[in-house]
N, C-alpha and C positions, 0 to 999 in steps of 0.2 A: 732737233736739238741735239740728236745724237753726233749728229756730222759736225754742227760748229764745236762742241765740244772736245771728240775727239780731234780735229783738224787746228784749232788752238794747243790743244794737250799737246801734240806732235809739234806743231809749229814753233809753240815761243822760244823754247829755251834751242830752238834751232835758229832764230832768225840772220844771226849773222852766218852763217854757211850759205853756200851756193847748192842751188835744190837739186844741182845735177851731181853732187857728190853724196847723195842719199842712197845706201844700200839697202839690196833685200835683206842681209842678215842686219842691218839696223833698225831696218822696219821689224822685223821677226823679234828680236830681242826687246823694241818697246814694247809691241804686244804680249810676249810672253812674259815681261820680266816687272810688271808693276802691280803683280799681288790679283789681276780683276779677276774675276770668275768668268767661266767660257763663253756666255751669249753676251759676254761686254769684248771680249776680247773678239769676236766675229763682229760686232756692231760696229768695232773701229777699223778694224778692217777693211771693213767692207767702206766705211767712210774713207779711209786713206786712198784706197782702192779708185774711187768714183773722184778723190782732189788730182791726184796721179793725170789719172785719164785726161779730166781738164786741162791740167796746164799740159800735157801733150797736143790737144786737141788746141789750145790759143797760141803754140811753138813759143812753152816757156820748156819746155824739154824736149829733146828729141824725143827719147821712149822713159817708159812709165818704169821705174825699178819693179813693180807690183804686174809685168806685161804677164798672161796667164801662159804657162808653159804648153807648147803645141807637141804633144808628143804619139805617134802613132793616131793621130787625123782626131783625140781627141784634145779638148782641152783640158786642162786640168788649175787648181788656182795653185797663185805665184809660190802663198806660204801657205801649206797645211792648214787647216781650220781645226778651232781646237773640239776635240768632240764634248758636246753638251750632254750634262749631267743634269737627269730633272732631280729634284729636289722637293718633300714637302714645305711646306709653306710657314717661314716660321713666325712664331707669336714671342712680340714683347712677354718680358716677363715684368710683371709691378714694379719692380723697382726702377727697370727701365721705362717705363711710363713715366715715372714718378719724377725723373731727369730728366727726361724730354721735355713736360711739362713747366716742372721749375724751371730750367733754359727758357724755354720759352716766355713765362710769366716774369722773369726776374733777371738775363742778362739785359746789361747795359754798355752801349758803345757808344763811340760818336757818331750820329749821324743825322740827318735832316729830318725838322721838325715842321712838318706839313702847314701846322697854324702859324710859326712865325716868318718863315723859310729860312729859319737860323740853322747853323749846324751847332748841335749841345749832344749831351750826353743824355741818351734816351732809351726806352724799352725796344731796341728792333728789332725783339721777331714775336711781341705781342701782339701784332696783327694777324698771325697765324695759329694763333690758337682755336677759330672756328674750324680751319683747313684742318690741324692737326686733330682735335675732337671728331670730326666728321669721317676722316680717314682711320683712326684708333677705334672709337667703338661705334661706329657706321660701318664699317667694312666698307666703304664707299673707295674706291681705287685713286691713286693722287691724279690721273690724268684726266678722270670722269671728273674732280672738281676745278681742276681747273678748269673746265667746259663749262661746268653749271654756274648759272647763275642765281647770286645771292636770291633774290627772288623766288627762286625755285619751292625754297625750303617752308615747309608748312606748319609752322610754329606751335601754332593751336592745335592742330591735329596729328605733330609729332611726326611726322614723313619727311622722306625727299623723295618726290618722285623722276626717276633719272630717266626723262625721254631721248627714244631711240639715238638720237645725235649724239646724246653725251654717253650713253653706255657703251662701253667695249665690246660687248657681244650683238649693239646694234640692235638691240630689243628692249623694249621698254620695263623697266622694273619700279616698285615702291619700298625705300626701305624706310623701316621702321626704325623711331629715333630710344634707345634705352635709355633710361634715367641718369646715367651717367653720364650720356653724352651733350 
């Protein structure tokens, strides 16, 4: 998901240019110049990096603007990488909850209505309300719920238990469900 995103991001608003008039200091400037924090800023990288490659690799360019520089028998990457800063982990504060949630419960857009296949003005991100509870006061990670399945969740006895597959550390855990959630 990282790669089409980034590779869309870079892409669209380039679509009418010719890919071979892409420079490194154009590449360097999107990644540095659109606000992201540094493991977003290598992730796209590294994604432009690996699209680069490709179209060298199917002779939609000669060489890759992103080619890693050879210097003294090593290599080294094209654009500096930006150095990562770890960071505690931060917590919504209530009020922010409290806006997530109402967004979530109470905006309204156009869009397609499952039961009639109409398109009307509808709740669209009420469906995410279990995803965003489960993630808010679950601690449950957004990628381990996308994995799990509805199913999963053990209503009566207030768990999820998130087997190996779906956990990120690849080990099986059970989290306990709080009253809130």
């Amino acid at each position: 998901s990282t790669f089409s995103c980034a590779c869309r991001s870079f892409v669209a608003p380039r679509q009418t240019h010719d890919p071979a008039t892409v420079t490194r200091d154009a590449i360097r400037g999107w990644v540095y110049g659109n606000g992201w924090e540094p493991k977003t800023q290598r992730g796209y990288l590294g994604a432009l990096t690996q699209l680069f490659a490709w179209a060298v690799e199917e002779n939609f360019l000669a060489e890759s603007p992103l080619k890693p520089d050879v210097r003294s028998g090593r290599r080294k990457s094209a654009i500096k990488l930006p150095k990562l800063v770890k960071k505690e982990p931060q917590i919504f504060t209530v009020p922010q909850v409290d806006k997530l949630f109402a967004t979530a419960l109470n905006k309204h857009e156009l869009g397609m209505n499952l039961e009639t296949g109409k398109r009307e003005q509808t709740r669209v991100y009420r469906r995410l309300i279990g995803f965003l509870a489960l993630a808010t006061f679950g601690g449950i990670r957004p990628f381990e719920l996308v994995r799990l399945e509805c199913s999963a969740i053990d209503h009566k006895g207030k768990v999820v238990p998130l087997d190996a597959k779906v956990s990120k550390t690849a080990d099986r855990r059970v989290i306990e469900l709080s009253p809130n959630c």
